[in-house]
N, C-alpha and C positions, 0 to 999 in steps of 0.2 A: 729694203728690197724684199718683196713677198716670194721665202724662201716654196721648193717643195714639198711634195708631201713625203713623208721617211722613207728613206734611202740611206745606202752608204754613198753615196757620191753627193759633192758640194752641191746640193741644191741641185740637183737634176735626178730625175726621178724613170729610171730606165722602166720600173711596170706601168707609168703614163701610156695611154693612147697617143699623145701628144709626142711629135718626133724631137729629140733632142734637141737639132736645133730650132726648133722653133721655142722649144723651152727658153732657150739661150739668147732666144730675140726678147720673150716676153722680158727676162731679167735684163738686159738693158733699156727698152724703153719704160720698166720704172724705175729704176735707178737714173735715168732722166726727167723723169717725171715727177718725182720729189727731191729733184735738185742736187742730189749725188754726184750727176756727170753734170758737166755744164758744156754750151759750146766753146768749144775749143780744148776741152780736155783730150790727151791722147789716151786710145784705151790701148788695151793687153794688145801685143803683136800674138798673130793668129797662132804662130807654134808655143809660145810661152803661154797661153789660154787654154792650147789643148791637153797641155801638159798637167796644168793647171788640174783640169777637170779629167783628166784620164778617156779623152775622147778623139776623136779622129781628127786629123786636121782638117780634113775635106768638111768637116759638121762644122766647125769653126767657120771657115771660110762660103760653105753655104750662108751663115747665121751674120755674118756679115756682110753678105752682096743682098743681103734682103733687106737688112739693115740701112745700105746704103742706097739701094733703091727707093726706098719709102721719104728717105730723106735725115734719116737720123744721124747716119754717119757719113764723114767724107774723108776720101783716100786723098794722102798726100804724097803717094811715091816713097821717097827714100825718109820722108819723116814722118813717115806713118800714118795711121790711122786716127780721126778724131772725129769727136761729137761737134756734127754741122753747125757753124757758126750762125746758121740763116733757118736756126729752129724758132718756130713763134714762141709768145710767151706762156700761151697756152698747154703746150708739150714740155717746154721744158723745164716749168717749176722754177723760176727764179726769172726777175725782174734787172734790173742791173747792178753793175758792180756784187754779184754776190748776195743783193737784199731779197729774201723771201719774199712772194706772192704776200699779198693782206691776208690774213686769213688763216696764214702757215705757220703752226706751232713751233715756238722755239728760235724765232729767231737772234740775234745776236745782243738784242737790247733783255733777253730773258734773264731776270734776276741770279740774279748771277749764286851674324853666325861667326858663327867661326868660319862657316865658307864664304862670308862679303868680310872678310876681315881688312881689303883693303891691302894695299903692298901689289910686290911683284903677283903676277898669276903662280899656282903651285902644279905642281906635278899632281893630276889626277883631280885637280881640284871641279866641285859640282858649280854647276847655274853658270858657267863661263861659256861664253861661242867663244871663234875662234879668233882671237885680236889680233890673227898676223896675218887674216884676208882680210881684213876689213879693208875698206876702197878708203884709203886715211884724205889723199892727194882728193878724189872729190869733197869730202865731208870738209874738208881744208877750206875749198875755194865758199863751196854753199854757206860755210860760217861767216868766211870773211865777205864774201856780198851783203850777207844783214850786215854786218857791221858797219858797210861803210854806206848799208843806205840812209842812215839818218833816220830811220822811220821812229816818230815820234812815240809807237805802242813800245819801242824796246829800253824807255826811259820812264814809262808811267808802269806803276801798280802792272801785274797781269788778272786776268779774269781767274776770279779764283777756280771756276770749270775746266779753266783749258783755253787755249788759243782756237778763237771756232776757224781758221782754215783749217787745223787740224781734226779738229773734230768731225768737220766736212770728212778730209780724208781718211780718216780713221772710220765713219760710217760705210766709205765708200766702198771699201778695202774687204771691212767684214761680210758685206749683203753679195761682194764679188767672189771672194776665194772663203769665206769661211759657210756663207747661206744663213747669215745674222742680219733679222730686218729689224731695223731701225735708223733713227733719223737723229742727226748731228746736238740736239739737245738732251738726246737720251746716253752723251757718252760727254762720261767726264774724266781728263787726264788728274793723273796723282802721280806721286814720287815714288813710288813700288807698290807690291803687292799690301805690302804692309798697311800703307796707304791707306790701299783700297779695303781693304779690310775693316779699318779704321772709321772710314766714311760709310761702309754698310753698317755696320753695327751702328753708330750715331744717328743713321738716318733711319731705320728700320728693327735696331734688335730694343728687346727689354730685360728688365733686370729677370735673372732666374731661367731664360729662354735655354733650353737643351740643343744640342749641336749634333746632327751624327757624322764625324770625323775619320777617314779612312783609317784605319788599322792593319798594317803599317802606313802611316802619312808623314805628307809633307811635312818634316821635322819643324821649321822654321813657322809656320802657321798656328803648326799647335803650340809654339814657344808665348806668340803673341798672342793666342786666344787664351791660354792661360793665364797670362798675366793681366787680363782683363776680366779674370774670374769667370767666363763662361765656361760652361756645364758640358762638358764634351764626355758623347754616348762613341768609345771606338767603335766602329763598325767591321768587321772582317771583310777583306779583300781574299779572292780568286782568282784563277786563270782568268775569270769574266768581269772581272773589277768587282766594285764593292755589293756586298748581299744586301738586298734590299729586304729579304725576308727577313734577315738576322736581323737590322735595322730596327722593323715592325715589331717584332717580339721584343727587343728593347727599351727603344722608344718610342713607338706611333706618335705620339704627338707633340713630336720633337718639331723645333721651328724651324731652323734650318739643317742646311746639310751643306759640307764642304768637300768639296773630289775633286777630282782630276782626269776626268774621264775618257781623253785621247790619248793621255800618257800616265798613266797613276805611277805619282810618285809615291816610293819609288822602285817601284819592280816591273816598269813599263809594261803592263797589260795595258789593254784598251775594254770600255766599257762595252759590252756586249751591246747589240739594239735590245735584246728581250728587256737587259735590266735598266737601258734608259729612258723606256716606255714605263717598267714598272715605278723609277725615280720620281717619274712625269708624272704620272698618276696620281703617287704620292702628296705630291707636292701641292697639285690642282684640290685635289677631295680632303685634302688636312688642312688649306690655307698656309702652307710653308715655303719657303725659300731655299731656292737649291744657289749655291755658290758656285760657277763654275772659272776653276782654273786650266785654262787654255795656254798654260804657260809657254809651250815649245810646239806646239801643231804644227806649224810648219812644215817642221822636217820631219819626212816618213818618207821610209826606205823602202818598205816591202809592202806591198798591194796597192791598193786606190789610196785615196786620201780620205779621210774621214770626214764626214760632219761634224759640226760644235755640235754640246747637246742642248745648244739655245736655239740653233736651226728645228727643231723639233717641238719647241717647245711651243701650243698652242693659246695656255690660260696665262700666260706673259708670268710666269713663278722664278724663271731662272735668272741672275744676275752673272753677265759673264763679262769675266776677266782677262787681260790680256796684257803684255809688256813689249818693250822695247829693247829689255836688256838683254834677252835672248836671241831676237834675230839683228840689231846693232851692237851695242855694249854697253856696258852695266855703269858707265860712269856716267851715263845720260842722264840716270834715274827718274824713267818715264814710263810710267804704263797708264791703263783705263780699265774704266769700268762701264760698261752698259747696263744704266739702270730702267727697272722695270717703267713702264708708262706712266703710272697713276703715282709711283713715287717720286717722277723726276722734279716736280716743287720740291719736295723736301729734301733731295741729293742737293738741291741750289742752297738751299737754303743754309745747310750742314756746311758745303764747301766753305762759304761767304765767313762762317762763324772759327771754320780749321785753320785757314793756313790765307796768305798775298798768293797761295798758285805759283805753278813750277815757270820756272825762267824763263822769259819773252826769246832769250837766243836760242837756248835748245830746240822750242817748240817749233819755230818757226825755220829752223835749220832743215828737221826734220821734216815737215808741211813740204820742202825743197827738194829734198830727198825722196818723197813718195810721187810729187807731183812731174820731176821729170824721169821717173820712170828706175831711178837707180834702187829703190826699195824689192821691186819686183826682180829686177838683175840680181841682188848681191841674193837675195833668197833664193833662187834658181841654182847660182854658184854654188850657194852651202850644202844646199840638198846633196848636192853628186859630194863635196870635197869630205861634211860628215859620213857619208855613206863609208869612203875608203877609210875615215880614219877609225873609221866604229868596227870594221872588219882587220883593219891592221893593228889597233889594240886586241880584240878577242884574241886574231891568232897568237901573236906572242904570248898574250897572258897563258893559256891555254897549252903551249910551248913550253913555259917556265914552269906551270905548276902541274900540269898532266889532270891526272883522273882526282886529283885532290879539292880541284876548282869546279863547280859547275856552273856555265856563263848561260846565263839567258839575257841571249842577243834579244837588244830591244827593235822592235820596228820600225821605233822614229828615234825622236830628244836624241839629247847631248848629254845619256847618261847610262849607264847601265852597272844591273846587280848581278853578281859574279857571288853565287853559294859558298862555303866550305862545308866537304861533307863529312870530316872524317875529324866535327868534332872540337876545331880548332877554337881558341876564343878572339872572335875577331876586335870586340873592344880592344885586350892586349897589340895584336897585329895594329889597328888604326892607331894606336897611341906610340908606338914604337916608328910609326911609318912616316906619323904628323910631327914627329922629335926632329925627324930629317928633313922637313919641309917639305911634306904631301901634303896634299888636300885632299884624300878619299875619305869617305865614314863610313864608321861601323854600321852593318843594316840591322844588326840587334836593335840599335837605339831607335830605329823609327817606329819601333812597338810600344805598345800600350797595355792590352790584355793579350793577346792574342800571342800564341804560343811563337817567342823569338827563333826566326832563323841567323844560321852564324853567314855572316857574308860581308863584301864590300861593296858598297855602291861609289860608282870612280866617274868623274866626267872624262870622253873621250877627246873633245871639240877642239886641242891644245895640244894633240900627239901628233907631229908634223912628218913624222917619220916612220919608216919601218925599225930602223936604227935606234931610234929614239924611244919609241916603243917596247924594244926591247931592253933597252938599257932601264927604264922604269919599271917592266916587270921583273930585273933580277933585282932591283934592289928594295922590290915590295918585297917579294920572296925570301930577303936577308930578314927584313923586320917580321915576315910569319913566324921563321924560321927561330929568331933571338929567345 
């Protein structure tokens, strides 16, 4: 879906001439139009859209009676809203059963830590949402209907790509709430980030390629880029995420670059527009690859919602990343990747030679899950339920340890870094704390060069209580304290 021109809001561009909603018509009739929606899919109910996009319901509900005017949508009463079943084949990009127009790229015959340690969830522990909302009683029933369809794909080999319903929805999904265009053979699912990492580098790095790597970053990334011997330039992080300038005077002509730009892990700042314009840039006038981990976007508590910074991205440089295990759960082991245009032959080709492809049940459980609408629900649910638990962890922490802690509350994610200022050595604290069966980490470790802060980085997602919460910050406070 042809995202807008840069903005902070998903794809809608408030300095346009053009009134929101008519922006908002133009993004669904192409995401019908190259076969994203089809007839009879239901879209967003009008309050869960606005919410979506941080815009008025009345702009919603305008952008829809125009919509269903012209013929593209049809209101169903109490089962909502869908893409007109009595669209020609002309508008709506797909022929029947699902088969691409002649002529349409990609279609389905295309050639094809110690924080996952596994065990009970821990106290504090990071990369966990929260396993005691999960909707278990639907995911239950959507399982056992694959099961008991007999459908003969859940007995053959899977595409090593991905399940293309999935990938369908998974295109769908991004061009909707994230402002990522792209079409269903430009995304291919894998078994984690790791995965996906895995299949980038395979399909596109070479030996000796320089990396610029956030400093402090994603611990777990840089475990596995190491271990494949690439050349990682740390980059310094700010309030404004990662210095692009610092970058340049290191390595200009570095090949890629790996962030986190909605949520930098892990001291949840968010990438300024200045320096994801200047990333962009980079990337375009050096022929490099930006990696973007989109791991938790999602959830963001305070202001608009962000853009990806592949919504932005015009000379197609950025390859962005995404999971499953942060807005369902991590037993799934399901995320994607959106690879660039002109690389997507050799993503197939890479997949074909990796791995048989992630399990015909999951994939297809999930496809189930997004396409009656439960995916959009339980994301809605998490928004509000982390919000409380990200506010009723600080306060008790902040309770327990006073003016010793300094908590920068993060905006969005399922994670936050909490300083020591007075000194403490938090390696000791996390290893004293992980004796007892935490899962927080030291934020020393996620440094490289760059001058370490003493602190813990704690997942919230899993503090169900106020109660609870306080009970976990007196007994971090024993292991500061030991």
């Amino acid at each position: 879906m042809k995202p807008a021109l840069p903005n902070i809001d998903l794809g809608i561009d408030r300095a346009l001439s053009v009134p929101v909603y008519l922006q908002i018509c133009q993004r669904f009739k192409t995401a019908i139009a190259q076969g994203h929606l089809r007839s009879g899919d239901r879209v967003p109910a009008v309050r869960g859209l606005a919410m979506e996009l941080s815009v008025a319901r009345g702009t919603v509900e305008m952008a829809y009676r125009i919509l269903t005017d012209e013929g593209y949508l049809q209101v169903r009463g109490a089962a909502g809203t869908i893409v007109s079943p009595a669209l020609p084949v002309s508008v709506s990009g797909v022929t029947r059963a699902g088969q691409a127009r002649p002529g349409t790229p990609g279609a389905p015959g295309a050639p094809a830590s110690p924080q996952h340690g596994g065990g009970t969830p821990k106290p504090f522990q990071l990369g966990l949402p929260a396993i005691d909302a999960f909707p278990r009683k639907v995911w239950n029933r959507l399982v056992a209907h694959r099961l008991r369809s007999g459908d003969a794909s859940a007995f053959a080999y899977p595409d090593p790509a991905g399940y293309w319903p999935l990938r369908e929805r998974i295109a769908t999904y991004l061009g909707l709430s994230r402002g990522v265009e792209c079409v269903p053979e430009q995304v291919f699912v894998t078994t984690g980030y790791r995965a996906t990492l895995e299949l980038v580098l395979r399909s596109l790095a070479t030996p000796d390629d320089a990396f610029w790597f956030e400093d402090p970053g994603y611990i777990l990334a840089r475990r596995f880029l190491l271990e494949v011997n690439a050349r990682l330039v740390p980059v310094p992080i700010d309030k404004h995420g990662i210095c692009v300038e610092h970058g340049l005077a290191l390595k200009a002509d570095a090949r890629f670059a790996v962030v986190t730009p909605s949520h930098q892990s892990p001291m949840g700042v968010t990438l300024s527009l200045e320096r994801r314009m200047a990333l962009l840039h980079w990337a375009a006038a050096n022929g490099s690859w930006v990696i973007e981990d989109d791991y938790d976007s999602e959830f963001r508590y305070a202001g608009r919602p962000l853009p990806a910074l592949k919504s932005l991205d015009r000379h197609d440089r950025v390859i962005y990343s995404g999971t499953f295990s942060k807005v369902m759960f991590p037993g799934l082991r399901l995320a994607y990747v959106v690879a660039p245009v002109n690389a997507t032959q050799r993503f197939h080709e890479v997949c074909a030679s990796m791995n048989a492809g992630s399990p015909y049940l999951l994939q297809a459980s999930v496809t189930d899950f997004m396409a009656e609408g439960h995916f959009a629900r339980h994301l809605k649910k998490m928004r509000l339920l982390y919000a409380q638990r990200r506010d009723v962890t600080a306060r008790a922490l902040a309770e327990v340890f006073g003016e010793r802690l300094a908590i920068d509350l993060p905006p969005g994610g399922l994670q936050m870094a909490a300083r020591f200022v007075d000194g403490t050595d938090d390696t000791a604290v996390a290893d004293h704390a992980r004796a007892s069966g935490f899962g927080e980490q030291a934020l020393s470790r996620w440094y490289m060069n760059a001058p370490p802060q003493s602190g813990l980085v704690l997942g919230f997602a899993n503090v169900a209580s106020e109660d609870q919460a306080m009970r976990r910050a007196l007994e971090l406070r024993r292991a500061a304290d030991a």
